[in-house]
C-alpha positions as CSV (number, residue, x, y, z in Angstrom):
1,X,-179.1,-117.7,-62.3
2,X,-180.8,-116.8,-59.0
3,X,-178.4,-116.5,-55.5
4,X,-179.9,-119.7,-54.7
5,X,-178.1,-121.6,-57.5
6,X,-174.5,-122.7,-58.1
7,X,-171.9,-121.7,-55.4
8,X,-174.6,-119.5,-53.2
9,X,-176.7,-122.5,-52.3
10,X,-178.1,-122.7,-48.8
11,X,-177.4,-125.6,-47.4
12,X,-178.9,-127.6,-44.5
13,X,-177.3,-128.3,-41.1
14,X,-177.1,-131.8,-42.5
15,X,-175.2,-131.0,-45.9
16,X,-172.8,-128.1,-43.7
17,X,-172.1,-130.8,-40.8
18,X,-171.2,-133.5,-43.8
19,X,-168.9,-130.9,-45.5
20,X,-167.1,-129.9,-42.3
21,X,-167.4,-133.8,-40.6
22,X,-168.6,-133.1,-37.5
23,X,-171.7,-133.4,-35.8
24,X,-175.0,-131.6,-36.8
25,X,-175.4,-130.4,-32.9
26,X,-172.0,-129.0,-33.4
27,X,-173.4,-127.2,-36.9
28,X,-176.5,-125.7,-34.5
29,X,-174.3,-124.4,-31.9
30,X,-172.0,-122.8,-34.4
31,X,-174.9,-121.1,-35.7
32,X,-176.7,-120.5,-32.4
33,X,-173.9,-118.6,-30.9
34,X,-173.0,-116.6,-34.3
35,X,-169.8,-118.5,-35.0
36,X,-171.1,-119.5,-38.5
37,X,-172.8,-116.6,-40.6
38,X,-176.3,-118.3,-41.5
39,X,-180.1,-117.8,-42.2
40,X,-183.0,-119.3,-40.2
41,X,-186.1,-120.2,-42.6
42,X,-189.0,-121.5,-41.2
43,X,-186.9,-122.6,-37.8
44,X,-184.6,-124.7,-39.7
45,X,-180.8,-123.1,-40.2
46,X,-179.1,-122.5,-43.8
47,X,-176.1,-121.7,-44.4
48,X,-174.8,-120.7,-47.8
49,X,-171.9,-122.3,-50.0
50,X,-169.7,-118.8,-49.6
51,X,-170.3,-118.6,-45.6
52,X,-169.1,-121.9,-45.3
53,X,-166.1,-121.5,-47.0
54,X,-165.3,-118.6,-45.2
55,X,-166.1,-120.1,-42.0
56,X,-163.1,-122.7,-42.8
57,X,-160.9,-120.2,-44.4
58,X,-157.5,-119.2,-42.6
59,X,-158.3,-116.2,-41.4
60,X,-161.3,-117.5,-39.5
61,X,-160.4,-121.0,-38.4
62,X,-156.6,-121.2,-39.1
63,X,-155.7,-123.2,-35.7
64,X,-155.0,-126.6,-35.7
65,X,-156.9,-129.6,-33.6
66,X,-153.9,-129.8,-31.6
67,X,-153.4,-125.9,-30.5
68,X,-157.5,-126.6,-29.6
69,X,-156.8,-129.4,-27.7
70,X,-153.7,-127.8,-26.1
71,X,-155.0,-125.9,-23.4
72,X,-157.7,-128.5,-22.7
73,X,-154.3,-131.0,-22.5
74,X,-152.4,-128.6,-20.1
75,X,-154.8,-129.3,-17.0
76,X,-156.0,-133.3,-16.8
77,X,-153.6,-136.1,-16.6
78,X,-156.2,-138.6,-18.7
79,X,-158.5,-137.9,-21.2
80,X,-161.6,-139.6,-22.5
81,X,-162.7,-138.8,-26.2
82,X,-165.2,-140.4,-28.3
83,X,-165.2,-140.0,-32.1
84,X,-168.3,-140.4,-34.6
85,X,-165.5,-142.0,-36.9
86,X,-162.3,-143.8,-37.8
87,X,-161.1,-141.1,-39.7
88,X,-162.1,-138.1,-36.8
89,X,-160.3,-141.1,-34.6
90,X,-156.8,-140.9,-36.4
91,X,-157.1,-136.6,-36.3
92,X,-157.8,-136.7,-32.4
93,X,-154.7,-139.8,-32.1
94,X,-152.4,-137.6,-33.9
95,X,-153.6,-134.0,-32.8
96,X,-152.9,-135.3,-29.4
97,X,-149.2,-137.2,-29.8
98,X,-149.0,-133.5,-31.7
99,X,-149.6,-131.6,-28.1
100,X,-147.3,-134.6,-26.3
101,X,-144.2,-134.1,-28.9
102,X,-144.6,-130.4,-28.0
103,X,-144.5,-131.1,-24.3
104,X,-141.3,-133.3,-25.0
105,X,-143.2,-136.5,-23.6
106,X,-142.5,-140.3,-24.6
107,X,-145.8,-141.2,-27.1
108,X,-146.8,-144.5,-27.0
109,X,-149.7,-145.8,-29.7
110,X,-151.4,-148.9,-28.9
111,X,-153.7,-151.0,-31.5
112,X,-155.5,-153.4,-32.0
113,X,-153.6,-155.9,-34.6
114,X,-156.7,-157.2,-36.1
115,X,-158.1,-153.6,-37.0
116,X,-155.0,-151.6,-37.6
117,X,-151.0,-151.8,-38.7
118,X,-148.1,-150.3,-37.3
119,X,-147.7,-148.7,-40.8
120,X,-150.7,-147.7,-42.0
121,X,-150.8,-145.5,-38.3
122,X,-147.5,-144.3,-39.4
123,X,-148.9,-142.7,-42.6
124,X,-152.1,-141.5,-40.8
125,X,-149.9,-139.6,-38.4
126,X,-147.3,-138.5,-41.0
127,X,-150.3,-137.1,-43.6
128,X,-151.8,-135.3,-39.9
129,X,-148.1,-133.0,-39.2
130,X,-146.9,-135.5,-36.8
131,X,-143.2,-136.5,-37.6
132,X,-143.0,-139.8,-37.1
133,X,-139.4,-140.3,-38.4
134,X,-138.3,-138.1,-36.3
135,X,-139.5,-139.1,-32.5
136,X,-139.0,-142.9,-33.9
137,X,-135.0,-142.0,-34.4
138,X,-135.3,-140.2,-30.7
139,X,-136.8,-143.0,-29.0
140,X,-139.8,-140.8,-28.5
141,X,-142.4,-142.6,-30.7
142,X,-143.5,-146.2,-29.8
143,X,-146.5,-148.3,-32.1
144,X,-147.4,-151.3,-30.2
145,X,-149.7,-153.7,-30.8
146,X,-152.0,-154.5,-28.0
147,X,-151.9,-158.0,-28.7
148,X,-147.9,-158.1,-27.5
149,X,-148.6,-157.1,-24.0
150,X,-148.7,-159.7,-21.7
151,X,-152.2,-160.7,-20.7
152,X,-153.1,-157.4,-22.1
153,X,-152.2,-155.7,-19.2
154,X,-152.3,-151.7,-20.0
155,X,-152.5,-150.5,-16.4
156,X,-149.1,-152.9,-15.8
157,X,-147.8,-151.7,-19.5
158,X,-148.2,-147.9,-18.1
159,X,-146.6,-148.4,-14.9
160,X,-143.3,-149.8,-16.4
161,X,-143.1,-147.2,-19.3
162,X,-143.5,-144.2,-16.6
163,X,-140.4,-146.0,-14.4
164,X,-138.5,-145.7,-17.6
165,X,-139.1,-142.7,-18.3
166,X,-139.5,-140.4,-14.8
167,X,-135.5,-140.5,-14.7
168,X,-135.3,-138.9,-18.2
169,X,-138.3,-136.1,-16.8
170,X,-140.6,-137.1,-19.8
171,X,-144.2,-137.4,-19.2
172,X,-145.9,-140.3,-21.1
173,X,-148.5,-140.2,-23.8
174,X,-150.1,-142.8,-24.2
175,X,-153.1,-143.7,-26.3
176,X,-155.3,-146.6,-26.4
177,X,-158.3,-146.9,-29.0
178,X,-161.2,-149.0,-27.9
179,X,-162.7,-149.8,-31.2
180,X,-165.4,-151.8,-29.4
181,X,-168.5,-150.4,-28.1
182,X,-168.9,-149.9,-24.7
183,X,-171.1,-148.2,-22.2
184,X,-170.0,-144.6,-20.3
185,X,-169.7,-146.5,-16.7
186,X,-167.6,-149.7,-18.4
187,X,-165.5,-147.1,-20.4
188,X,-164.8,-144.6,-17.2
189,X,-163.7,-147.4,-15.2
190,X,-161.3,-148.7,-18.2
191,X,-160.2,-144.9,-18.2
192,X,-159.8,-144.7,-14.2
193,X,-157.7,-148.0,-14.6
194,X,-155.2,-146.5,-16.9
């Protein structure tokens, strides 16, 4: 067996970004700055099977989304993220109500009826350490589907859940998921809205 067979196989930014499900510029930064042990070959990064692992092991990479997000949380009062995927979508959803439950705010989930359910977000957010039981029974936890506001009105939907709650001294999480694709400028003013 050479080193370059079974669990010592280079891989290619490609094959390590699939692995870890991010981006392959996220892969290249990682190992331009040193973050991820790896080779460069003929320009191209590799990275082996056992570096890899390493790299996600708990010593190396033991905090959660949500402690990442944390400080970024601490300073705007909106955020804009985009995700590659559903599945990165649900993470980011849950890794934020995870830094609003830990702030004490209210945490309100809208969706889109037609692409979602109440439950199957319940489950998402439950398998990603947010206890959804839990901030339901305090009040704390609301899944509303977009399609019960009236007109659709977010902005007015925002306003009337931040009266309710500035007497309690909760600040309000809310999360909206535009599953449609839009342009930076149409998406910003959506955001500025809010």
């Amino acid at each position: 067996m050479t080193p370059f067979e079974g669990n010592d196989r280079l891989l290619s930014v490609e094959d390590a970004a699939r692995r870890l499900e991010v981006s392959p510029i996220t892969v290249q930064r990682w190992c331009g700055d040193g973050s991820l042990p790896c080779l460069s070959i003929g320009g191209l990064w590799r990275i082996r099977s056992p570096a890899l692992e390493g790299f996600l092991s708990p010593g190396e990479r033991d905090e959660p989304l949500a402690e990442r997000l944390r400080g970024f949380l601490e300073v705007p009062d909106n955020v804009l993220g985009i995700a590659q995927d559903e599945e990165l979508i649900r993470k980011l959803d849950a890794a934020f109500f995870l830094v609003g439950d830990a702030r004490g705010g209210m945490l309100v989930k809208y969706y889109n009826e037609e692409l979602d359910s109440a439950e199957g977000l319940r489950s998402d957010f439950e398998r990603e350490g947010l206890e959804v039981s839990r901030l339901e029974g305090e009040g704390r936890l609301r899944i509303v589907a977009q399609g019960t506001l009236s007109g659709g009105d977010r902005s007015g939907e925002l306003r009337r859940l931040a009266g309710e709650e500035a007497p309690e001294g909760r600040s309000v999480w809310a999360n909206f998921n535009w599953n449609d694709q839009v342009d930076l400028d149409t998406a910003l003013s959506q955001q500025e809205e809010l």
